[in-house]
C-alpha positions as CSV (number, residue, x, y, z in Angstrom):
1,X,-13.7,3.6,59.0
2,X,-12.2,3.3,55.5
3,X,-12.4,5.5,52.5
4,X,-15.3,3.1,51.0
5,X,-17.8,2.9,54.1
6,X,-17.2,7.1,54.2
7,X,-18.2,7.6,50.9
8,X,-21.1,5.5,51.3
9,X,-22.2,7.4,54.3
10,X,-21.7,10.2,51.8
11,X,-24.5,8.4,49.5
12,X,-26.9,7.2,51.7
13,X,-27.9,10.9,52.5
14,X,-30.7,11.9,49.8
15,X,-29.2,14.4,48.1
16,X,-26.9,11.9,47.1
17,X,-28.4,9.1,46.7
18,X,-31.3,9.9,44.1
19,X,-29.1,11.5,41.7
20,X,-26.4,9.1,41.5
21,X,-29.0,7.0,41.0
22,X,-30.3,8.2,38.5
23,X,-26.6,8.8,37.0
24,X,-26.3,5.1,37.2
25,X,-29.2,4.8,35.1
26,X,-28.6,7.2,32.3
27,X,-25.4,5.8,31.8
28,X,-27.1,2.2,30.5
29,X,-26.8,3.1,27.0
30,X,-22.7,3.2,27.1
31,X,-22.8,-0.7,27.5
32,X,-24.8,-1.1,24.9
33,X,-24.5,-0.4,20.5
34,X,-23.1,1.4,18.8
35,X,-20.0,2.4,22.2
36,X,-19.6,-1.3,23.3
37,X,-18.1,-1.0,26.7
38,X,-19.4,-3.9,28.1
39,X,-16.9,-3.8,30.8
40,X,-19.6,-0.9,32.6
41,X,-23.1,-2.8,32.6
42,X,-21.4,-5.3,35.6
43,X,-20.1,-2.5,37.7
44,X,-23.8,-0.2,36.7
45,X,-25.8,-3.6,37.8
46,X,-23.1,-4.2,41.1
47,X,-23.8,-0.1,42.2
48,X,-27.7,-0.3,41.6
49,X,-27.4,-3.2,44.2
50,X,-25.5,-1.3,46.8
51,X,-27.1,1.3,47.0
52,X,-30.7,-0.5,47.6
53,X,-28.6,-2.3,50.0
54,X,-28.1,1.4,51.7
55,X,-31.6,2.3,51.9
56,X,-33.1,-1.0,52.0
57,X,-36.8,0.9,52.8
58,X,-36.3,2.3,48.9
59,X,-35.2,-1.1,47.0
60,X,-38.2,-1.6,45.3
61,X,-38.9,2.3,44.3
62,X,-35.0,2.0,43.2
63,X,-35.3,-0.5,41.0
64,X,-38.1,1.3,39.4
65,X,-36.5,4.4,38.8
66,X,-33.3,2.9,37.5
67,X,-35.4,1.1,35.2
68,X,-37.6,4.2,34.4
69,X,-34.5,6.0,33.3
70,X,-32.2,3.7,32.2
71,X,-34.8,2.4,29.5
72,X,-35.8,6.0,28.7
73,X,-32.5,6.6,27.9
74,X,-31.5,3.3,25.9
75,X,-35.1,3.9,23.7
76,X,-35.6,7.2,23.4
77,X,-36.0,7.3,19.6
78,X,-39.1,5.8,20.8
79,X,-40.1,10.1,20.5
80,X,-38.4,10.0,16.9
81,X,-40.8,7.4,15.4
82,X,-43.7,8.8,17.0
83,X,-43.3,12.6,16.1
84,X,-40.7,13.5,13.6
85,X,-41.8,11.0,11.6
86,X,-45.5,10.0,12.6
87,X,-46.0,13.5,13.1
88,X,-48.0,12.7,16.5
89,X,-48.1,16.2,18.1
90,X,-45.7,16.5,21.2
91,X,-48.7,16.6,23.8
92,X,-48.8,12.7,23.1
93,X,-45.4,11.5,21.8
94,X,-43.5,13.2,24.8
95,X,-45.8,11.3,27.2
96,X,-46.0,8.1,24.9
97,X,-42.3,7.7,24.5
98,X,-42.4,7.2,28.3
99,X,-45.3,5.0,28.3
100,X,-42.9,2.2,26.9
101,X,-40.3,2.5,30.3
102,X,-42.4,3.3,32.5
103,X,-44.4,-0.2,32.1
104,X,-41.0,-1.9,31.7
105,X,-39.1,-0.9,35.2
106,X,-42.1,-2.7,36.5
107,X,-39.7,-5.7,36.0
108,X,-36.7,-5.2,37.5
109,X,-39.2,-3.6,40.6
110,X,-40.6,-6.8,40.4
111,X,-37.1,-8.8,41.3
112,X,-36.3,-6.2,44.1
113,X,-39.8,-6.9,45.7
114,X,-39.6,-10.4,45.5
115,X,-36.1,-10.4,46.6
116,X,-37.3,-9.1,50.0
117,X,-39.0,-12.6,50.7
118,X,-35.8,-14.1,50.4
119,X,-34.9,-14.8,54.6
120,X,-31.2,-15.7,52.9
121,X,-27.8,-14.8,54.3
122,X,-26.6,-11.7,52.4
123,X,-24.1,-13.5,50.3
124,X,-26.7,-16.1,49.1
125,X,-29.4,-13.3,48.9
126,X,-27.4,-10.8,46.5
127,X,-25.2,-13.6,45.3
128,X,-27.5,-16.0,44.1
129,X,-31.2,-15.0,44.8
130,X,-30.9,-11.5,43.0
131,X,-29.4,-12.9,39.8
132,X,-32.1,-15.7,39.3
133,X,-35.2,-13.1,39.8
134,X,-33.5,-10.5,37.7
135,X,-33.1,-13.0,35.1
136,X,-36.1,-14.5,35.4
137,X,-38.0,-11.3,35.3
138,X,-36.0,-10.9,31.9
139,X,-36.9,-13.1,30.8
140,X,-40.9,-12.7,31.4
141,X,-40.4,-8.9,29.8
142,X,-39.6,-10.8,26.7
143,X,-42.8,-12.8,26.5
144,X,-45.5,-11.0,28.4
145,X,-47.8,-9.0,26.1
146,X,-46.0,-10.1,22.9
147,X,-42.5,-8.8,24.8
148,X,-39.6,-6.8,24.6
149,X,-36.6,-7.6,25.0
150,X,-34.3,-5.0,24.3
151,X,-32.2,-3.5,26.8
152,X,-31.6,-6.9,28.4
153,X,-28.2,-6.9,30.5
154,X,-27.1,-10.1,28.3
155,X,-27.0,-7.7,25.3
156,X,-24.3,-5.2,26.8
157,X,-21.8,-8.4,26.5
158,X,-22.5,-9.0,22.8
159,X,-19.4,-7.5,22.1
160,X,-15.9,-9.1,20.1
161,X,-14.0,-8.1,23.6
162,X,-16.8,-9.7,26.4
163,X,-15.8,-13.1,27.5
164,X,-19.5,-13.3,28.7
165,X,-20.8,-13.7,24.7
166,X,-19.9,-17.3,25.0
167,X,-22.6,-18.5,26.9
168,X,-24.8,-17.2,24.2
169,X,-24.8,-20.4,22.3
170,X,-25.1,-22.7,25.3
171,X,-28.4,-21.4,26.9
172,X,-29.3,-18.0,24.6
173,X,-29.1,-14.6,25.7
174,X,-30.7,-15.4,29.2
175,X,-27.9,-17.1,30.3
176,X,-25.4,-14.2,29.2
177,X,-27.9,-11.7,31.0
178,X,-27.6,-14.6,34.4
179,X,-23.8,-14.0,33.9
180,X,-23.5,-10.8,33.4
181,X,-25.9,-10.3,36.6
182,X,-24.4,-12.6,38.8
183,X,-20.7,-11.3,37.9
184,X,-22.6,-7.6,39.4
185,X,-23.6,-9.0,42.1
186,X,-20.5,-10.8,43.2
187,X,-18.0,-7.4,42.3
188,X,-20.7,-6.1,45.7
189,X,-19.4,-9.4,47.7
190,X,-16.2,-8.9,46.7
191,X,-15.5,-5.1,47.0
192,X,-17.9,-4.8,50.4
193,X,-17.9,-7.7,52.5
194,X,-17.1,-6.7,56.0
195,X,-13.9,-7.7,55.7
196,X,-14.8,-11.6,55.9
197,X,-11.8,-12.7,53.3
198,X,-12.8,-16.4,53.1
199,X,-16.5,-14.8,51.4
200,X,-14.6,-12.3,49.2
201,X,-12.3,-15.1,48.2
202,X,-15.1,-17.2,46.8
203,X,-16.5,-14.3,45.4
204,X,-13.2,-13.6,43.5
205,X,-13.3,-17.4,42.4
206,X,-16.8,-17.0,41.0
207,X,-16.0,-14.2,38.6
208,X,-12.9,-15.5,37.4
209,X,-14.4,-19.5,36.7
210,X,-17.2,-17.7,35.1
211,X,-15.4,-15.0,33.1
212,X,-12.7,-18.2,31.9
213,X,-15.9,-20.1,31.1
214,X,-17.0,-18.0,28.9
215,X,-14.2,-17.7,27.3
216,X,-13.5,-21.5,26.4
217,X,-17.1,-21.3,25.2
218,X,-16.8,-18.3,23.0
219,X,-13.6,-20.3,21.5
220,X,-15.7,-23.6,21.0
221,X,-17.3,-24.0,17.5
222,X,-20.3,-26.0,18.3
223,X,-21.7,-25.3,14.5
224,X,-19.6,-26.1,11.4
225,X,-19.0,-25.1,7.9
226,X,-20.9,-26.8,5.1
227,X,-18.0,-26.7,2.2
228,X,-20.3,-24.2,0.5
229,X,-19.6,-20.4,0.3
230,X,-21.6,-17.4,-1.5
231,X,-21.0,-13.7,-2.6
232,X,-24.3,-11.9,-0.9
233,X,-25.5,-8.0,-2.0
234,X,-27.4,-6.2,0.7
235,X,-29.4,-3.5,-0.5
236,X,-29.4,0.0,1.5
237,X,-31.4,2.3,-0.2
238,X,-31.7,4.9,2.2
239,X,-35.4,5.8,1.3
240,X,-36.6,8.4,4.0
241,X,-39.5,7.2,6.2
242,X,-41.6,10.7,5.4
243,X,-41.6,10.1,2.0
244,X,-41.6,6.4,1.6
245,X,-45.4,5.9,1.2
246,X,-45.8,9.0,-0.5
247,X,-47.0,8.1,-4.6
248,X,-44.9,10.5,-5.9
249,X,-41.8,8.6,-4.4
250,X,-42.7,6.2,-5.6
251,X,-41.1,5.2,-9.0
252,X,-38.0,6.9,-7.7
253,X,-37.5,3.9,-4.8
254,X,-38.2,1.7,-7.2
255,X,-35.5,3.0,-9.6
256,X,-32.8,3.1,-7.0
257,X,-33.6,-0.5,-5.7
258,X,-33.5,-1.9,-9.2
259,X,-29.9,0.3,-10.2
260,X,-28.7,-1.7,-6.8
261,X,-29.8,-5.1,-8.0
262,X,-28.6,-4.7,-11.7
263,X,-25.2,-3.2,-10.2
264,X,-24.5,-6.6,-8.4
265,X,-23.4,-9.7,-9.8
266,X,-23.4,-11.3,-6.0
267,X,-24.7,-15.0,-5.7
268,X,-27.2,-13.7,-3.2
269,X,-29.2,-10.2,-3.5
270,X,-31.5,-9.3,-0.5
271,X,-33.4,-6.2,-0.3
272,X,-34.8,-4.5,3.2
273,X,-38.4,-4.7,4.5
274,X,-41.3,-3.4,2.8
275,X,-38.0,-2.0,-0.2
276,X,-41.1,-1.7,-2.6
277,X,-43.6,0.9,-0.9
278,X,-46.8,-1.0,-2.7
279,X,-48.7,-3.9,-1.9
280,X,-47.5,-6.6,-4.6
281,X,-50.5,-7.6,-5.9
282,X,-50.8,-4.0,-6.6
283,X,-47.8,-3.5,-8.7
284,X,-47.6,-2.1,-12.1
285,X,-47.7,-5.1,-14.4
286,X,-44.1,-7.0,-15.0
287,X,-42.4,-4.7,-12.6
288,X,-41.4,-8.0,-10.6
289,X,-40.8,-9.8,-13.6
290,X,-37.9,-7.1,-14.9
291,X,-36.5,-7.3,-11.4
292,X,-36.5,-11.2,-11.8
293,X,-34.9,-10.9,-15.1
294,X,-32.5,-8.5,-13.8
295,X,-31.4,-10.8,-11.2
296,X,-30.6,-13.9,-13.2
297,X,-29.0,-11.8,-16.1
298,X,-26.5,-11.2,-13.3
299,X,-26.6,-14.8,-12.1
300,X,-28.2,-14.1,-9.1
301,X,-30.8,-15.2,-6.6
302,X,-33.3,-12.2,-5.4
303,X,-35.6,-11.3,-2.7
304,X,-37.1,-8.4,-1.9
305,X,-38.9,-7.0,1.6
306,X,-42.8,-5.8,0.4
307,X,-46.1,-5.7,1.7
308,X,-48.8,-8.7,0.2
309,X,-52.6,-9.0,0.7
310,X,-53.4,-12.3,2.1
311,X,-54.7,-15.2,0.1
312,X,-58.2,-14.3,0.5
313,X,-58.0,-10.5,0.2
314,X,-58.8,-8.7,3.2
315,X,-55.6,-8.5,5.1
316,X,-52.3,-7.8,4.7
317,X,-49.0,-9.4,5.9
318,X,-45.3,-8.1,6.0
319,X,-43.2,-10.0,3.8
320,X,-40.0,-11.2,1.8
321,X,-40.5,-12.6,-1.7
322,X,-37.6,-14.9,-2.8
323,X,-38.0,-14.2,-7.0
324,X,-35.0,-16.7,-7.8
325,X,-37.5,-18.9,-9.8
326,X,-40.3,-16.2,-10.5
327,X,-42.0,-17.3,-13.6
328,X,-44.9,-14.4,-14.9
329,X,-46.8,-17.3,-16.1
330,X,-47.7,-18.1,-12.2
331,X,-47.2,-14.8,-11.0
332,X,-48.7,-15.5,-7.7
333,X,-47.0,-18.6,-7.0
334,X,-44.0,-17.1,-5.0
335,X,-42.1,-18.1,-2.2
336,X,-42.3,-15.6,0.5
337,X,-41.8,-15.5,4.2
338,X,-43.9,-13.5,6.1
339,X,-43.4,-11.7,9.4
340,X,-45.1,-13.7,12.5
341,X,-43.7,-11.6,15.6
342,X,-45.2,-8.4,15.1
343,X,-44.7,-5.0,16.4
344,X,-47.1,-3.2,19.6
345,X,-48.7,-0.6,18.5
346,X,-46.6,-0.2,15.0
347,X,-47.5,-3.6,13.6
348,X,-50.8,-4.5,14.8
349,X,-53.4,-2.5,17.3
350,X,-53.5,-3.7,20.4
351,X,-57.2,-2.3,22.0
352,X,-58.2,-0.9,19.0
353,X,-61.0,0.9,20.3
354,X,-58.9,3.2,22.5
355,X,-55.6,3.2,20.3
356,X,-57.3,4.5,16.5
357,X,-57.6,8.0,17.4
358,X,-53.9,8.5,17.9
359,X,-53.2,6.6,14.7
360,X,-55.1,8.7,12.7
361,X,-53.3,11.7,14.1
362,X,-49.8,9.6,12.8
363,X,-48.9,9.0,9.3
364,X,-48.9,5.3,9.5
365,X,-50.4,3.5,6.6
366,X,-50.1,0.1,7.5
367,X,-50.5,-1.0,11.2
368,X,-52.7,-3.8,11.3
369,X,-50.6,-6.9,10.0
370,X,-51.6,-10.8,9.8
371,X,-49.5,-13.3,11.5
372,X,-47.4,-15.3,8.9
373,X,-47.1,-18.3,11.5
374,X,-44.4,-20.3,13.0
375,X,-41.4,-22.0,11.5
376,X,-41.5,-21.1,8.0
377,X,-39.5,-23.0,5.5
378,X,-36.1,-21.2,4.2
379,X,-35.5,-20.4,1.0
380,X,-33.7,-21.7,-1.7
381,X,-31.2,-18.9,-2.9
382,X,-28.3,-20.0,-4.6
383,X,-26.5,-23.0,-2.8
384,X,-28.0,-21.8,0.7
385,X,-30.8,-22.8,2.3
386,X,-31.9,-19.0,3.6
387,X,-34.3,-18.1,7.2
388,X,-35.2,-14.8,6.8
389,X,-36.8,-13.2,9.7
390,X,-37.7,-9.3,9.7
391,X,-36.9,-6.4,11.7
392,X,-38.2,-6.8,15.5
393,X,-38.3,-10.5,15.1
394,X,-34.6,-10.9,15.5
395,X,-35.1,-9.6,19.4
396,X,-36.7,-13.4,19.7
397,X,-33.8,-16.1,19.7
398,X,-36.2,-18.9,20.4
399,X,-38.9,-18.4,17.8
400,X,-35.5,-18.0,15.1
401,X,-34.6,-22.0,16.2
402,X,-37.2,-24.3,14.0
403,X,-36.2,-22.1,10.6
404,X,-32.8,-22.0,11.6
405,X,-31.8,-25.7,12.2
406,X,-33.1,-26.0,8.5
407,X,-30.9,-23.2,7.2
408,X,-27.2,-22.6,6.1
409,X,-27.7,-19.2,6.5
410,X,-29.7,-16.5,8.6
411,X,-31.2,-13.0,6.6
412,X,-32.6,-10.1,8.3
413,X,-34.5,-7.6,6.3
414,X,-35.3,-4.5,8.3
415,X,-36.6,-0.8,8.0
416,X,-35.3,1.4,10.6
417,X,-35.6,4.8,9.1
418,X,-38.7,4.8,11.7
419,X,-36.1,6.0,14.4
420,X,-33.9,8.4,12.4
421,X,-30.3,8.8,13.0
422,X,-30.5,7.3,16.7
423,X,-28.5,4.5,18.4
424,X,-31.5,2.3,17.2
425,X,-30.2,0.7,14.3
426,X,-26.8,-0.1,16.3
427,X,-29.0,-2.2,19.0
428,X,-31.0,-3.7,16.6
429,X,-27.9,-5.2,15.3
430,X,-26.3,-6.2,18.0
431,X,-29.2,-8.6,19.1
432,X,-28.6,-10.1,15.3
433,X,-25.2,-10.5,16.7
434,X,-26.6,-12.6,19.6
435,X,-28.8,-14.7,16.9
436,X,-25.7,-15.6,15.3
437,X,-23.9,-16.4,18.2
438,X,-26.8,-18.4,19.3
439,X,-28.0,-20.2,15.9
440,X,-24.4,-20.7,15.1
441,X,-24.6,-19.4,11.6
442,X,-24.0,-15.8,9.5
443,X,-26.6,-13.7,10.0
444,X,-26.8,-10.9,6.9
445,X,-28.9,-8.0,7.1
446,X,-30.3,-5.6,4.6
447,X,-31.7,-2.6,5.9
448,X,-33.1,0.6,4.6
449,X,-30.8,3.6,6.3
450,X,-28.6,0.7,8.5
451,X,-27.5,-0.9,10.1
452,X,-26.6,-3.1,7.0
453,X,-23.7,-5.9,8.3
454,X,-22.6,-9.1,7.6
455,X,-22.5,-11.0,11.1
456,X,-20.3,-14.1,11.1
457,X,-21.3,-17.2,13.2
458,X,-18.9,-15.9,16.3
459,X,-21.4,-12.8,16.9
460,X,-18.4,-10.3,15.0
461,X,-19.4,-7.9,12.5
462,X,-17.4,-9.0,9.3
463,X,-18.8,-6.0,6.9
464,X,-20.9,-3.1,7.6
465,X,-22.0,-0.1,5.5
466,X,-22.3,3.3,6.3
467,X,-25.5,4.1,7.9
468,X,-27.8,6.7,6.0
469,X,-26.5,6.5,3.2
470,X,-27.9,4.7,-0.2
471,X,-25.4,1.5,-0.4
472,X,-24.8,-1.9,-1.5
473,X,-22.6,-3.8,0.8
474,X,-20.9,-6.9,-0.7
475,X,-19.2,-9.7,1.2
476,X,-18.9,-13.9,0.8
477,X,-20.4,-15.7,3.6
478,X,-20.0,-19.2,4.8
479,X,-23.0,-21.9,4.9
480,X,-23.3,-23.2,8.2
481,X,-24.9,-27.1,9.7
482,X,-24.9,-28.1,12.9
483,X,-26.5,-27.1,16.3
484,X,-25.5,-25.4,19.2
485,X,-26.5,-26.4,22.5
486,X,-29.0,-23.7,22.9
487,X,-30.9,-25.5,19.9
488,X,-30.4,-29.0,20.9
489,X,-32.5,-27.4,24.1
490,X,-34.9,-26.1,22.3
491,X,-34.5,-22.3,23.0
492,X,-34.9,-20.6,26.4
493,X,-37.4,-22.5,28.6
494,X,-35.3,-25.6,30.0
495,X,-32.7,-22.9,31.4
496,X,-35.6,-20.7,32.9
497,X,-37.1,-23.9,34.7
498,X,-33.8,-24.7,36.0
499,X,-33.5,-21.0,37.6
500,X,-37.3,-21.2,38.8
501,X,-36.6,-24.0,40.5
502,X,-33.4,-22.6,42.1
503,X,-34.9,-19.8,43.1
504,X,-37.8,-21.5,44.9
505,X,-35.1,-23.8,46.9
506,X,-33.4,-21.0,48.0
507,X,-37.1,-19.3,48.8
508,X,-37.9,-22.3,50.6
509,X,-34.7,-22.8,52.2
510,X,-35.0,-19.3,53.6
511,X,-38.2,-20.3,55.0
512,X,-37.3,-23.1,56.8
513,X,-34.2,-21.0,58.3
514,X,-36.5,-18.6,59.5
C-alpha cells in the first residue's frame, strides 16, 4: 500500500472526512479576488471529487455541503449589507445571509446526483461526465430565478498568471469554468489511477494541451485598436452607505462629487451609481446644469450614476445620465442608460407579499426598480462610443454582447459600500475582468468606496485606486472594434448545447453499455 491509498484510508473514516471537507470548502475564497491563487481552485475542485469517490453513499450530501460552505464563505458580506448597514436585527440577517448558499449548493448537488446515472468507466465518468454537469449546472445558477453567478470556478482563473483566462474570449466564462473543472478532474486521473500508466498518461496530455491552449489564446488579440485613445476620470467618492440617503448628507455628496469633476480635465468623467442620492427630476433647479458647465469648462464629457422616475411618473429606474450635450432648455431630454438586470431582493421584490415586512425593518429606500430593457444604445462621450452597464449587471457576459459590439469602450458604475470593507468589491471586479477579456475591450469602472480600476482588454488591471477612500483615478484608455469569438457566437448558449448534447451521448452511451 503506498503513502497515498494510506492516507486516504486515513480520510474515509468520519472524523476525517467531514472536516476536511469542509476545510476544502472554506478555503474557496483564496482562489478568488482580492488573493488570486488560481493555481488552488483545480486541486480544491480535484479533492472535492475524491473524496465523494471515497464515500460514494455521501456524493450528493458532499457536494452540498462543500457548496453550503464554500459559498458562505466566498459571500458572507451577504450579513454586512443586511445588518450593519440595513440594520435588519441579527435574528434574520444571520439566517438570511445563509439563505443565499444554502439555495445555491443545490447546484453543484445537482451535478453529483446526476452524475450517478452516468453507467461510464471511471475515467470517462469523472473525466468527462463530471465536468459537463458541473458546468452545465453553472451555468443554470446563472439564469434560473434571475441568477447568480458569482463564485463560478471560471472566475478563480481570471487572474494575469492563469493560462485558463484565455478561453474567456472564445466561449465566455463557461468555458474557463469547463477548463478549469475538467483540468480538477483529470489532476484525480492522474494522481490516482491504479497504477494504469497508459490512462495517467492521457490524463497528463489533457492538462498540458489544455493549459498550452489557453495560453496561445490568452496571447491572441481577436479585438483591435481603433486609432483613437482618451484620458478617463473615475469618480470615488467614498460616501458611506448609512448616511447616503440621509437629507442632511446630502449637499455634502454633492459638493464632493462636483470638487472631483471640476478637479479633472480628463476627456471622459464617469461617476458611480446612484453618486447623486436624489431622484433627478427632484433636483434643486440647475444643479445638473452647473455640473454640465463644469464638465465642458474642463473639456470634458460627463455622466453621472442617479436614480430617475420613469417617463410616466410612478416608477423609478436605476440610471446613468451622459450630460456631455445637456442643454437646460430640454432639461429632460437626456441620454441615460438604465439598469435592466436587477438585484433579488435589493433591487426589486421578489414575493412581495411575504418579503415587505423585512424591508421595512431595513433601511432601504429604493428596492423596487423598473427594467431599463435590453441592448441600450452607448453613449457618445468624447471620441468613444461608451456601454455602460451598472453594478451586478457586469456578473452577466451575455446580456453585455449587443451594447458592446456597438462600443469602443465598456463603463461600469457601481455602489458597493452596501458590503463594507469585505472582499466584495475585489470579486465584483474581477468578473469586470472577465467582461473585458470576453468583449475584447477596456472596461473602466467608477465605484463609490472601490473597487475603482481601469481593466484593459487582456482582463489585467491597468490602474486601481485605493479602496475606501474619496479618489479620482486617472488613466488613458484605448478604443477598441472588433469581435471576439464569444460574440461572433452570440454569448453562452451555443457552447452550453454543445455540452448538453455531450453529456446526453455519454448518458446514453452508458445506457447502452449497461
Amino acid at each position: 500500500m503506498n503513502p497515498i491509498q494510506k492516507l486516504e484510508q486515513l480520510w474515509q473514516k468520519p472524523l476525517c472526512y467531514w472536516p476536511l471537507l469542509l476545510v476544502i470548502a472554506a478555503t474557496t475564497p483564496l482562489t478568488f479576488a482580492p488573493y488570486y491563487h488560481f493555481w488552488l481552485m483545480p486541486l480544491l475542485f480535484g479533492a472535492l471529487i475524491r473524496l465523494t469517490e471515497l464515500r460514494p453513499q455521501h456524493a450528493v450530501k458532499s457536494a452540498y455541503l462543500f457548496g453550503l460552505i464554500g459559498y458562505a464563505a466566498q459571500f458572507y458580506w451577504i450579513h454586512t449589507a443586511l445588518h450593519t448597514v440595513s440594520g435588519l436585527p441579527n435574528l434574520y440577517a444571520v439566517p438570511l445571509t445563509f439563505l443565499l448558499p444554502a439555495f445555491l449548493a443545490l447546484y453543484p448537488a445537482a451535478a453529483f446526483w446526476l452524475l450517478k446515472k452516468f453507467n461510464l468507466p471511471r475515467a470517462w465518468r469523472i473525466g468527462a461526465a463530471l465536468p459537463l454537469l458541473w458546468t452545465l449546472a453553472e451555468f443554470a445558477r446563472e439564469r434560473l430565478l434571475t441568477g447568480f453567478a458569482w463564485g463560478a470556478l471560471g472566475y478563480s482563473q481570471i487572474t494575469d498568471h492563469s493560462p485558463l483566462a484565455g478561453f474567456a474570449p472564445l466561449g465566455g466564462i463557461h468555458l474557463v469554468t469547463l477548463a478549469t473543472a475538467c483540468i480538477g478532474a483529470w489532476l484525480v486521473l492522474l494522481v490516482d489511477n491504479s497504477g494504469r500508466l497508459k490512462q495517467r498518461a492521457v490524463a497528463l496530455g489533457g492538462i498540458v494541451l489544455l493549459a498550452a491552449a489557453g495560453f496561445a489564446a490568452k496571447h491572441t488579440d481577436f479585438t483591435r485598436p481603433d486609432g483613437s485613445t482618451a484620458t478617463v476620470a473615475l469618480a470615488q467618492g467614498n460616501i458611506p452607505q448609512t448616511l447616503k440617503w440621509t437629507p442632511e448628507h446630502f449637499a455634502p455628496t454633492v459638493e464632493r462629487y462636483y470638487a472631483q469633476v471640476a478637479g479633472s480635465r480628463a476627456d471622459i468623467v464617469i461617476l458611480p451609481e446612484t453618486a447623486i442620492p436624489l431622484m433627478r427630476q427632484d433636483l434643486p433647479q440647475g444643479l445638473l446644469a452647473q455640473f454640465a458647465w463644469q464638465a465642458k469648462e474642463n473639456g470634458s464629457a460627463l455622466a453621472i450614476g442617479i436614480s430617475q422616475y420613469t417617463s410616466d411618473g410612478r416608477d423609478y429606474e436605476n440610471a446613468v445620465i451622459n450630460l456631455s450635450h445637456y442643454s437646460e432648455e430640454a432639461p429632460d431630454h437626456i441620454p441615460y442608460y438604465a439598469k435592466n438586470h436587477l438585484v433579488p431582493f435589493g433591487e426589486y421584490k421578489p414575493l412581495p407579499w411575504l418579503t415587505e415586512p423585512l424591508y421595512q425593518m431595513m433601511n432601504m429606500p429604493l428596492a423596487d426598480f423598473k427594467r431599463g430593457g435590453v441592448a441600450q444604445a452607448p453613449f457618445q462621450m468624447a471620441n468613444q462610443k461608451v456601454a455602460f452597464n451598472i453594478c451586478y449587471e457586469d456578473g452577466f457576459g451575455d446580456e453585455l454582447i449587443a451594447s458592446a459590439k456597438q462600443a469602443t469602450l465598456l463603463a461600469n458604475a457601481s455602489n458597493m459600500a452596501w458590503y463594507g470593507k469585505s472582499n466584495a468589491m475585489f470579486q465584483h471586479l474581477q468578473q469586470s475582468q472577465a467582461r473585458a477579456l470576453e468583449l475584447g475591450r477596456y472596461m473602466v469602472r467608477a465605484t463609490n468606496t472601490g473597487a475603482t480600476a481601469i481593466v484593459d482588454p487582456k482582463g489585467r488591471i491597468a490602474a486601481l485606486a485605493a479602496p475606501d477612500t474619496a479618489a479620482v483615478l486617472e488613466g488613458r484608455i484605448e478604443g477598441y472594434t472588433g469581435e471576439t469569438p464569444y460574440m461572433k457566437l452570440g454569448g453562452s448558449w451555443p457552447l452550453v448545447i454543445l455540452l448538453g448534447v455531450l453529456a446526453a451521448g455519454l448518458f446514453v452511451w452508458g445506457r447502452y453499455r449497461r
